[in-house]
TIVO-2410 file (N, C-alpha, C; in nm, 3 decimals):
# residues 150
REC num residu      c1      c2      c3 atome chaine
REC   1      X   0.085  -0.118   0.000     N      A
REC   1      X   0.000   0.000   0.000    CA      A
REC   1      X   0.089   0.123   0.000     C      A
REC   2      X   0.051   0.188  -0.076     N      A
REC   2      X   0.153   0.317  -0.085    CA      A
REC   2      X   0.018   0.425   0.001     C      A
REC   3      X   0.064   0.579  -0.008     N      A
REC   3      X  -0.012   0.679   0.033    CA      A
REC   3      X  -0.100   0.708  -0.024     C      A
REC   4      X  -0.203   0.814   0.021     N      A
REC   4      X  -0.308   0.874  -0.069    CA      A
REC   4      X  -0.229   1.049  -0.057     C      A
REC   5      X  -0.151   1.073   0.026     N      A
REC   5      X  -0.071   1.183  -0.002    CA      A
REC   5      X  -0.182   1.309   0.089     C      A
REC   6      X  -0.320   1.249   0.182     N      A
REC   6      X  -0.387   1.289   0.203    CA      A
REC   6      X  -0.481   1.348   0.114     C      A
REC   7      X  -0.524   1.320   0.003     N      A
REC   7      X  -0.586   1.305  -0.066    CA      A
REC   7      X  -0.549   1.357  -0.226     C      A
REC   8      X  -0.421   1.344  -0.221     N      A
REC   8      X  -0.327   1.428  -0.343    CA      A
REC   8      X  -0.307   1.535  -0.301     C      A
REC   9      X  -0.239   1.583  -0.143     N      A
REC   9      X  -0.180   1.711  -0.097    CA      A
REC   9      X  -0.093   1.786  -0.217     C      A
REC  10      X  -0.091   1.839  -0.283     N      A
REC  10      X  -0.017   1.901  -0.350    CA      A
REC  10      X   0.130   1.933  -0.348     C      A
REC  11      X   0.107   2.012  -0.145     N      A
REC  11      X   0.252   2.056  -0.070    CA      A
REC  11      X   0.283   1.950  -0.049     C      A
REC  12      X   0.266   1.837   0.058     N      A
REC  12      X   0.279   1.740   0.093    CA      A
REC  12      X   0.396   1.659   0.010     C      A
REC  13      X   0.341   1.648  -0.127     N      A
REC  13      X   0.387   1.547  -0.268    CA      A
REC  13      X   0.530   1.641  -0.255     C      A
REC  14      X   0.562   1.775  -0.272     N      A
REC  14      X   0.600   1.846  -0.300    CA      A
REC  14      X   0.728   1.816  -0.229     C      A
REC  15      X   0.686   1.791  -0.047     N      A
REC  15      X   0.787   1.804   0.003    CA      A
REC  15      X   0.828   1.627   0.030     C      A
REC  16      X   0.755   1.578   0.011     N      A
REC  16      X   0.850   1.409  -0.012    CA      A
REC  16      X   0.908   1.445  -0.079     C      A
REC  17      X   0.882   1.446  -0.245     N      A
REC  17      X   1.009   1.435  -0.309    CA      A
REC  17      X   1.108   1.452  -0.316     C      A
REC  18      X   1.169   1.602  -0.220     N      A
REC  18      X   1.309   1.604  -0.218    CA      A
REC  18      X   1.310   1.558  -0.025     C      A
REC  19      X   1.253   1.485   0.035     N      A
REC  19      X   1.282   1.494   0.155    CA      A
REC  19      X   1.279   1.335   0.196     C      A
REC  20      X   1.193   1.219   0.100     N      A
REC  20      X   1.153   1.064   0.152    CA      A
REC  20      X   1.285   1.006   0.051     C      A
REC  21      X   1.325   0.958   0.050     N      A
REC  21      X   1.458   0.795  -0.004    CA      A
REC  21      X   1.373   0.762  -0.096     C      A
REC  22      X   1.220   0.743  -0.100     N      A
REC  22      X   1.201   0.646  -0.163    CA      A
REC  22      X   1.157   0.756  -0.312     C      A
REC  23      X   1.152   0.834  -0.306     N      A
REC  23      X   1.118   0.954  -0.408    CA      A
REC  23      X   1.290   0.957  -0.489     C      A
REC  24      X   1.427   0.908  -0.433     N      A
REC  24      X   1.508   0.945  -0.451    CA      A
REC  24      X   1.590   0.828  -0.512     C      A
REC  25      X   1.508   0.712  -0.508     N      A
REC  25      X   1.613   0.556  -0.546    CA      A
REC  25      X   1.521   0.509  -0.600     C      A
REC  26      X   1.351   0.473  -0.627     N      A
REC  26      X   1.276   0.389  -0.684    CA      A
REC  26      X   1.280   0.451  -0.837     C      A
REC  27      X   1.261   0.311  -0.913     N      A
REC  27      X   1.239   0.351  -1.037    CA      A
REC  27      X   1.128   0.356  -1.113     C      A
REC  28      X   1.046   0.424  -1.194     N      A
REC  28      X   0.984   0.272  -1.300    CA      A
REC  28      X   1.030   0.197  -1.382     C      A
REC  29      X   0.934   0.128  -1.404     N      A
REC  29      X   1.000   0.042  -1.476    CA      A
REC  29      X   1.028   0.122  -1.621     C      A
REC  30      X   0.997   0.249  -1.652     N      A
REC  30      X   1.082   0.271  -1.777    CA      A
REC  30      X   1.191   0.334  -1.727     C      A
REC  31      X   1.276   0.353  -1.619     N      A
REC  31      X   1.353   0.413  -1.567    CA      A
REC  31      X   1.354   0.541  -1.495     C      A
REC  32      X   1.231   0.608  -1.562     N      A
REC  32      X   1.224   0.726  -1.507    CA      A
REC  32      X   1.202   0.751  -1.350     C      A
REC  33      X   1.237   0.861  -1.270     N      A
REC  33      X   1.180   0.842  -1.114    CA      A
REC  33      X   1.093   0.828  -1.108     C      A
REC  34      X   1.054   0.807  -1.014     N      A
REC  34      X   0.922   0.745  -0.940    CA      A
REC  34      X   0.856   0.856  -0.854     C      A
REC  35      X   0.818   0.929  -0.880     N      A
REC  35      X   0.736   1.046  -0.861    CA      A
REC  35      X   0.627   1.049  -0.707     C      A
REC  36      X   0.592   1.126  -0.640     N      A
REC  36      X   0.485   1.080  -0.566    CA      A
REC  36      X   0.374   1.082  -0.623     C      A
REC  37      X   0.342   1.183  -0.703     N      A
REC  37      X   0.198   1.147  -0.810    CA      A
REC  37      X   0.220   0.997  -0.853     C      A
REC  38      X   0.301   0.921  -0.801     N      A
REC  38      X   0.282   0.816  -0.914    CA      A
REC  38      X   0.225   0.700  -0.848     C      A
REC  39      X   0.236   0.769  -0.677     N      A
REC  39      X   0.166   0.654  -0.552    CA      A
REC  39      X  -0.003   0.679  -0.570     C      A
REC  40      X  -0.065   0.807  -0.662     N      A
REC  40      X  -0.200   0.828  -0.608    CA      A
REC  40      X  -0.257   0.651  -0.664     C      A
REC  41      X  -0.224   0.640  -0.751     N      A
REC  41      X  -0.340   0.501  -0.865    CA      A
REC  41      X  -0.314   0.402  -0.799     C      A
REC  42      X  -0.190   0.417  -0.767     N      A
REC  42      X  -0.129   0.285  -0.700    CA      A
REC  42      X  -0.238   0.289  -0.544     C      A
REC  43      X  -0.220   0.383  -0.485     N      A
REC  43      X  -0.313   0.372  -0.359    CA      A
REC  43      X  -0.467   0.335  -0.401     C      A
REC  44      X  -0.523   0.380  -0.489     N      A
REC  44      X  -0.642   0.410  -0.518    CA      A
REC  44      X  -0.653   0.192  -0.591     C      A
REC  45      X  -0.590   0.185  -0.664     N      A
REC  45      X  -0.583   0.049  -0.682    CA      A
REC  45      X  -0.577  -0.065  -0.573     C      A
REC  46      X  -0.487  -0.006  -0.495     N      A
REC  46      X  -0.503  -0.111  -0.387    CA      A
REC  46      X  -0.646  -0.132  -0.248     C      A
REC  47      X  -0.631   0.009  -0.255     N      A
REC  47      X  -0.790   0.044  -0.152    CA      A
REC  47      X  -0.859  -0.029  -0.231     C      A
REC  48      X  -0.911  -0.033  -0.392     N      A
REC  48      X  -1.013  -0.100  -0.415    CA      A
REC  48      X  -0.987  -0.300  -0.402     C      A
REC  49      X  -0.888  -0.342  -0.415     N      A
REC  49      X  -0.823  -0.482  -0.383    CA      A
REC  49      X  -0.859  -0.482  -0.259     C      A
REC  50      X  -0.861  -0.424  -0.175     N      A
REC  50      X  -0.843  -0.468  -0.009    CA      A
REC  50      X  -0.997  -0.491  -0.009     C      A
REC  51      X  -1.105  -0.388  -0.003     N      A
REC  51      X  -1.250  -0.348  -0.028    CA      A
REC  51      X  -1.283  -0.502  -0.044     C      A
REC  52      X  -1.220  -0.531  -0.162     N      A
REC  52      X  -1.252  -0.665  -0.215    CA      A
REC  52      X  -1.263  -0.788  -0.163     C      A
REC  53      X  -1.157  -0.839  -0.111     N      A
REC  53      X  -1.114  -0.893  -0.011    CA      A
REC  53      X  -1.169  -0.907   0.116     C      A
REC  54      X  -1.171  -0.727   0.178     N      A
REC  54      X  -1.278  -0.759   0.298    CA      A
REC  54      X  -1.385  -0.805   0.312     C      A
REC  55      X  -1.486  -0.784   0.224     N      A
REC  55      X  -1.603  -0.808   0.151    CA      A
REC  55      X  -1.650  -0.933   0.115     C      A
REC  56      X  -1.495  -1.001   0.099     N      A
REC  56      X  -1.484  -1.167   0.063    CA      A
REC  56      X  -1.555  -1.226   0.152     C      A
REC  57      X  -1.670  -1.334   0.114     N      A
REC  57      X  -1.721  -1.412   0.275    CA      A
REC  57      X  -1.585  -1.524   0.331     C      A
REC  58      X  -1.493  -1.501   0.397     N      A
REC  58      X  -1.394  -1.579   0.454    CA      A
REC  58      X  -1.437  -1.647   0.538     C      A
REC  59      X  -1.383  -1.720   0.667     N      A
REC  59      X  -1.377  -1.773   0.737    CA      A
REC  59      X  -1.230  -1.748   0.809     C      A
REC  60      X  -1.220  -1.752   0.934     N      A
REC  60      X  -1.124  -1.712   1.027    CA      A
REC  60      X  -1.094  -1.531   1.029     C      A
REC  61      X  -0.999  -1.530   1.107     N      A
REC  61      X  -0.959  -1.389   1.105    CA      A
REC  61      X  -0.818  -1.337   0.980     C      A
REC  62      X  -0.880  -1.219   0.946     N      A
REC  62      X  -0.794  -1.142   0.876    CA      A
REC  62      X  -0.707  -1.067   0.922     C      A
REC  63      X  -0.545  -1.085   0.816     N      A
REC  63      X  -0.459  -1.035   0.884    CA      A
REC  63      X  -0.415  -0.951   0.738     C      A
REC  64      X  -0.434  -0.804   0.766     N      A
REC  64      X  -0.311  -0.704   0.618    CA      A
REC  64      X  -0.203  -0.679   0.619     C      A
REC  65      X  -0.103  -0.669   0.583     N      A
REC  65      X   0.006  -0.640   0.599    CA      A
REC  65      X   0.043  -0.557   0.462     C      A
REC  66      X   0.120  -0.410   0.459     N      A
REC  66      X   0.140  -0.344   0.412    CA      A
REC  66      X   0.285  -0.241   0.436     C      A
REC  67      X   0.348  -0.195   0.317     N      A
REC  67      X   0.452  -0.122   0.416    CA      A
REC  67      X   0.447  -0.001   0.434     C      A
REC  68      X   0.364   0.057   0.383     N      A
REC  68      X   0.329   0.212   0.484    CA      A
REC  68      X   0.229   0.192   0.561     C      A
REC  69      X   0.224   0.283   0.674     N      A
REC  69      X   0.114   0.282   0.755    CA      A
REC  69      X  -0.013   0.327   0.794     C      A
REC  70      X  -0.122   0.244   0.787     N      A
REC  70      X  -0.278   0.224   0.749    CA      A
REC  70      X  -0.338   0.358   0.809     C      A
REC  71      X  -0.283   0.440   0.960     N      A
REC  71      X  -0.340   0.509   1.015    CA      A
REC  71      X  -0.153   0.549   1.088     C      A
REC  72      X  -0.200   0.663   1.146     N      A
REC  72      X  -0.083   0.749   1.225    CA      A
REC  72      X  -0.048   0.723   1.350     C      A
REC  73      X   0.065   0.665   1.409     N      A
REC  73      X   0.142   0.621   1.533    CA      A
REC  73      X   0.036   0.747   1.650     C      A
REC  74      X  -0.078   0.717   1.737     N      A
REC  74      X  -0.074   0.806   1.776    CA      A
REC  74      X   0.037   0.901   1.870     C      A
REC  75      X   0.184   0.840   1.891     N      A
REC  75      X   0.299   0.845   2.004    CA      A
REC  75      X   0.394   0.914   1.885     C      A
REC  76      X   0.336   0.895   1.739     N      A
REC  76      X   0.519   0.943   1.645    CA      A
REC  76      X   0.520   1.081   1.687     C      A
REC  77      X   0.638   1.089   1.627     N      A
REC  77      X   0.710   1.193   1.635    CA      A
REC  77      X   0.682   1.307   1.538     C      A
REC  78      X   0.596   1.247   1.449     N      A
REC  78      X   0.540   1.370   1.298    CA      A
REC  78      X   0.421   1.389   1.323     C      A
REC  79      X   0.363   1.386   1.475     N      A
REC  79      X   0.260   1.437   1.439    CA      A
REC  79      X   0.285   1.587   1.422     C      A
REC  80      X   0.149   1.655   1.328     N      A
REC  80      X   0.184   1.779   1.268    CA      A
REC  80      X   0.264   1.804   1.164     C      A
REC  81      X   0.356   1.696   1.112     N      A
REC  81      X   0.498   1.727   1.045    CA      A
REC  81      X   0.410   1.742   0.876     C      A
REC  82      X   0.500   1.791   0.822     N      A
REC  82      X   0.448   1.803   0.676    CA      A
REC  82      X   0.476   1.702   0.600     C      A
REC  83      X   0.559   1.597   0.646     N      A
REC  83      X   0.618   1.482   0.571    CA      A
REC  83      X   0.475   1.390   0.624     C      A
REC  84      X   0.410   1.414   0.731     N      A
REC  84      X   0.300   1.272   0.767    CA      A
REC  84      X   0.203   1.230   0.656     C      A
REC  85      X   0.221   1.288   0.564     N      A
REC  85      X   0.110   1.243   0.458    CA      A
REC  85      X   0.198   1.137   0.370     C      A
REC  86      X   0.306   1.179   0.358     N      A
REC  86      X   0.419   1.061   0.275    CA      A
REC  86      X   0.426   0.957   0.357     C      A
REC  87      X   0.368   0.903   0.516     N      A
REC  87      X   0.342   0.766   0.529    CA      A
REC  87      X   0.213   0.715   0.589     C      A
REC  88      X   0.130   0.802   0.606     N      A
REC  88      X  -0.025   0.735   0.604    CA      A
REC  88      X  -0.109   0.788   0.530     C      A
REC  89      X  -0.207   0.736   0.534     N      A
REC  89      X  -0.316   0.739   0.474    CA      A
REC  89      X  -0.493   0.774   0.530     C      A
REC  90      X  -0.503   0.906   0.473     N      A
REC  90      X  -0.664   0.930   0.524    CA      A
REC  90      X  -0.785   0.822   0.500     C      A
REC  91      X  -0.779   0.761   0.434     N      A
REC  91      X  -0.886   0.683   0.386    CA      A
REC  91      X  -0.926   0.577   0.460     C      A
REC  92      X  -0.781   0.532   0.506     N      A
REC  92      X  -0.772   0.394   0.598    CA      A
REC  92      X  -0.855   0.370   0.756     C      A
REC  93      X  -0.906   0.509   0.809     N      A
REC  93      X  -0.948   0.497   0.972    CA      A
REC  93      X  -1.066   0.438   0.933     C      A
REC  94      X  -1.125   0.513   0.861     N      A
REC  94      X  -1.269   0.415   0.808    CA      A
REC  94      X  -1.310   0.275   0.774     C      A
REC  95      X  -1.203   0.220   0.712     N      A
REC  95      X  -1.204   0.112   0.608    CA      A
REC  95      X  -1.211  -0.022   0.797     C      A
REC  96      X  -1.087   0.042   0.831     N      A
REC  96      X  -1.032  -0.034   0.982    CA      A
REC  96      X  -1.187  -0.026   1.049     C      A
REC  97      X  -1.213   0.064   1.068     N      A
REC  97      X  -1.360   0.080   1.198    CA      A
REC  97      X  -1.484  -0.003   1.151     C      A
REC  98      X  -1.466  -0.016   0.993     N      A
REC  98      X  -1.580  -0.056   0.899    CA      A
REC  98      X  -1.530  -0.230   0.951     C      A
REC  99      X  -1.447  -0.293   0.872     N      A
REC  99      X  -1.443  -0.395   0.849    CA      A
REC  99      X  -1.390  -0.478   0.987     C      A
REC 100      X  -1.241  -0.438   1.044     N      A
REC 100      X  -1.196  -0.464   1.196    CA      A
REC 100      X  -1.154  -0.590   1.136     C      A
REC 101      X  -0.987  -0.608   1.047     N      A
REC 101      X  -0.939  -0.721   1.032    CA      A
REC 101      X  -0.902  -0.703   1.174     C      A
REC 102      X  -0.861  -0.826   1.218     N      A
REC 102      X  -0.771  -0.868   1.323    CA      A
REC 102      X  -0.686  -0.816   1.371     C      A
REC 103      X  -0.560  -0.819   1.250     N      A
REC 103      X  -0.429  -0.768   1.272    CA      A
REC 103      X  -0.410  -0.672   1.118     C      A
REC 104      X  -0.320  -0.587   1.148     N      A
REC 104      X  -0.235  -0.505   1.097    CA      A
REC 104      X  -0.106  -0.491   1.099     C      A
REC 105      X  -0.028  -0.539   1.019     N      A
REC 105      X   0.105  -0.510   1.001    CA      A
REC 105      X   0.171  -0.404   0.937     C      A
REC 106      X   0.243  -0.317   0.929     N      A
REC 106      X   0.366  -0.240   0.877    CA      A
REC 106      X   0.465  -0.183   0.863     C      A
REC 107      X   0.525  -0.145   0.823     N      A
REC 107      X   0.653  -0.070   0.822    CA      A
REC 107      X   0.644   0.087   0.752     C      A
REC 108      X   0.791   0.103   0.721     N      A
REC 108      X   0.787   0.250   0.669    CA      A
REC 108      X   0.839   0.336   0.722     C      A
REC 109      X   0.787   0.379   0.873     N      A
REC 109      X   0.759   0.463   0.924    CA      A
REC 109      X   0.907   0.509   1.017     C      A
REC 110      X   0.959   0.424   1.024     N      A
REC 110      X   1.061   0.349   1.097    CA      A
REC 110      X   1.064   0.446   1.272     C      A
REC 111      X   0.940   0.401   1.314     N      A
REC 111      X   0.896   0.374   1.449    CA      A
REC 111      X   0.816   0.247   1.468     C      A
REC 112      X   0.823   0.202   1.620     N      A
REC 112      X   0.748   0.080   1.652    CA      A
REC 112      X   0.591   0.135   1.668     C      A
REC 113      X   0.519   0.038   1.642     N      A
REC 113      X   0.379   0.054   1.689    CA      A
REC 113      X   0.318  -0.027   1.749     C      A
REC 114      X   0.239  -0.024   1.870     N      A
REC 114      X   0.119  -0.171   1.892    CA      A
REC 114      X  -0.012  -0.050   1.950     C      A
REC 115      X  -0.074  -0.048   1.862     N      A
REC 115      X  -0.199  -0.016   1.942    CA      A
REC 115      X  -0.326  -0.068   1.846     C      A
REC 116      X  -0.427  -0.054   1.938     N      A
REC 116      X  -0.574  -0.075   1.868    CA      A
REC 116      X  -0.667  -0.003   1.831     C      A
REC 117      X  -0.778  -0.057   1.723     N      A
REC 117      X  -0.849   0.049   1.700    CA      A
REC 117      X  -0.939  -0.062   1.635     C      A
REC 118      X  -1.078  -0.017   1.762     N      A
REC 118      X  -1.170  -0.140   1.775    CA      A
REC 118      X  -1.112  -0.239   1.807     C      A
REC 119      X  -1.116  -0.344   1.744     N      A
REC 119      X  -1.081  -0.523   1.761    CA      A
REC 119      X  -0.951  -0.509   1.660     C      A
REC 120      X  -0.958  -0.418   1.578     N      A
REC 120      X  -0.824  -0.413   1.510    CA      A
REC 120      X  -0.638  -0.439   1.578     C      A
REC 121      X  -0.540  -0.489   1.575     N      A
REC 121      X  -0.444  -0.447   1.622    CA      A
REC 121      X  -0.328  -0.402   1.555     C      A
REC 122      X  -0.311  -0.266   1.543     N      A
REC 122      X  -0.195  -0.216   1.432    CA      A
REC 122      X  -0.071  -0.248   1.526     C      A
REC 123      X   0.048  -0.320   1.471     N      A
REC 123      X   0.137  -0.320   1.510    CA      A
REC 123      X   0.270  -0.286   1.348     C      A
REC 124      X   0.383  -0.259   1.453     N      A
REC 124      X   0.518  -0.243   1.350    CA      A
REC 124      X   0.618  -0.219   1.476     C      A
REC 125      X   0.738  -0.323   1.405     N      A
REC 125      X   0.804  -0.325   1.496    CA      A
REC 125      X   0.995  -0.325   1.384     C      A
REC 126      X   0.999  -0.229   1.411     N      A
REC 126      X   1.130  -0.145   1.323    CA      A
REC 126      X   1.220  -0.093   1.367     C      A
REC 127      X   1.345  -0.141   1.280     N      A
REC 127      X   1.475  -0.106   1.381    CA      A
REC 127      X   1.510   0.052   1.304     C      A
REC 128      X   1.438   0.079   1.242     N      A
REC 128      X   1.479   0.211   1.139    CA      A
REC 128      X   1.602   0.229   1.154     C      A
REC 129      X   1.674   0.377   1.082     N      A
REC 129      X   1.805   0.391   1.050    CA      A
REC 129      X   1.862   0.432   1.121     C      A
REC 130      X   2.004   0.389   1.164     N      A
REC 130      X   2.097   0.443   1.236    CA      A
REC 130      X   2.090   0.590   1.320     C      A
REC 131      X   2.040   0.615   1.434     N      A
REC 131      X   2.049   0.774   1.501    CA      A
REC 131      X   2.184   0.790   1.483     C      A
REC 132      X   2.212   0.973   1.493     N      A
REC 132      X   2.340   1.014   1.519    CA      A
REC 132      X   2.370   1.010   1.674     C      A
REC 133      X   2.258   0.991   1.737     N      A
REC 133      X   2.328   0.954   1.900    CA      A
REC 133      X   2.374   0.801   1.912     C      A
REC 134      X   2.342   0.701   1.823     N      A
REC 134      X   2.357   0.596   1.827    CA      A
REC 134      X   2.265   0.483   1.874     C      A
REC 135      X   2.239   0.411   1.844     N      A
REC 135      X   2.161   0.307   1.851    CA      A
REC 135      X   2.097   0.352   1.684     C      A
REC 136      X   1.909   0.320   1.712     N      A
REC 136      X   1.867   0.341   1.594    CA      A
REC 136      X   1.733   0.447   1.631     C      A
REC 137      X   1.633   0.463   1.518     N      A
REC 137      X   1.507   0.519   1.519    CA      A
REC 137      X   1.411   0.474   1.613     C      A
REC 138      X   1.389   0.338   1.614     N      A
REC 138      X   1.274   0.300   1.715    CA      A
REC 138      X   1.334   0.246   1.864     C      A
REC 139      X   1.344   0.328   1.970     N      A
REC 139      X   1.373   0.264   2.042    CA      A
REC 139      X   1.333   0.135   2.135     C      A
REC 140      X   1.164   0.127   2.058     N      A
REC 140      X   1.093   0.012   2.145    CA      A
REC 140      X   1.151  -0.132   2.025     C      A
REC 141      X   1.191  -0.122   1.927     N      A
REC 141      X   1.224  -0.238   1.870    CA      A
REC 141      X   1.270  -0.338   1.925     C      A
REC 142      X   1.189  -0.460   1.920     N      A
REC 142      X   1.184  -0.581   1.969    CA      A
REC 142      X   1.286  -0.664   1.889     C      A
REC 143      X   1.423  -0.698   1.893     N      A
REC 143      X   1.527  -0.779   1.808    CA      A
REC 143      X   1.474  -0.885   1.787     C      A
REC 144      X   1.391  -0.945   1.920     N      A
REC 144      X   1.365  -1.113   1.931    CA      A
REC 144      X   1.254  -1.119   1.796     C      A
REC 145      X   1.178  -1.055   1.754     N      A
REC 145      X   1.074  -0.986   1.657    CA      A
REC 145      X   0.945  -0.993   1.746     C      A
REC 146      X   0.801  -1.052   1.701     N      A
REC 146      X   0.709  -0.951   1.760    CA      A
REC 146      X   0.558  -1.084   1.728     C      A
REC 147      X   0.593  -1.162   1.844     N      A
REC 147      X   0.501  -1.257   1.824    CA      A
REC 147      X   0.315  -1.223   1.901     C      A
REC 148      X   0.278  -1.261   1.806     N      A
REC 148      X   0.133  -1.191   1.797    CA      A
REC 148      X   0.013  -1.368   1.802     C      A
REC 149      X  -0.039  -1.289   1.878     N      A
REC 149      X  -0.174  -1.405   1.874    CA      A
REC 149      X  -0.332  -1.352   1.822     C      A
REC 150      X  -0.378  -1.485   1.707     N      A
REC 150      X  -0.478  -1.383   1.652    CA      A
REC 150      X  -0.598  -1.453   1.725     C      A
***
């Protein structure tokens, strides 16, 4: 799942591109960069796949896993930041409250997460990049990794 950019932020797009890695190393496949306009279809494609899916009559519990994140760390550190639209997504609080998979997985963000929302449980558990004080980004990162019961 990529972003919705908060709904195609304009500024937002503006300021990933020279500020996220991934605006700065992904390609397409015709070589050209990889733009943040180029996450809107891609988001908009996948919201409708998931829809799908949820919707599916299954049996047992559902688990998503994605590498940006579905809804906002309420504990990060961006809240407010102008970069928070380059890793969640507005669309997603709804979809979660509506349907209530089980579990939630992701990354990205490179902070840890465990919290809930409803019966939902968003977790991410990330060693992100190297601090200049040393160690890394998430300090709750679990090495052992992050065993979950559904």
């Amino acid at each position: 799942m990529w972003t919705d950019f908060n709904g195609g932020n304009e500024q937002a797009m503006k300021i990933a591109e020279y500020q996220v890695n991934d605006f700065k190393l992904i390609r397409n496949p015709d070589s050209s960069s990889f733009k943040p306009a180029d996450t809107l279809p891609l988001h908009s494609r996948y919201i409708k796949e998931l829809m799908k899916w949820l919707e599916t009559d299954l049996t047992g519990p559902r688990v998503a896993i994605s590498h940006h994140a579905p809804v906002i760390n309420p504990h990060t550190q961006f809240t407010g930041s102008p970069l928070t639209p380059a890793f969640t997504s507005l669309d997603m609080l709804e979809i979660i409250k509506k349907y209530q998979p089980a579990l939630w997985v992701y990354g990205h963000t490179h902070e840890c997460d465990d919290q809930m929302i409803g019966s939902t449980r968003i977790i991410s558990n990330q060693l992100g990049y190297p601090s200049y004080f040393g160690g890394f980004d998430c300090a709750g990162f679990d090495e052992q990794g992050k065993l979950v019961d559904i």
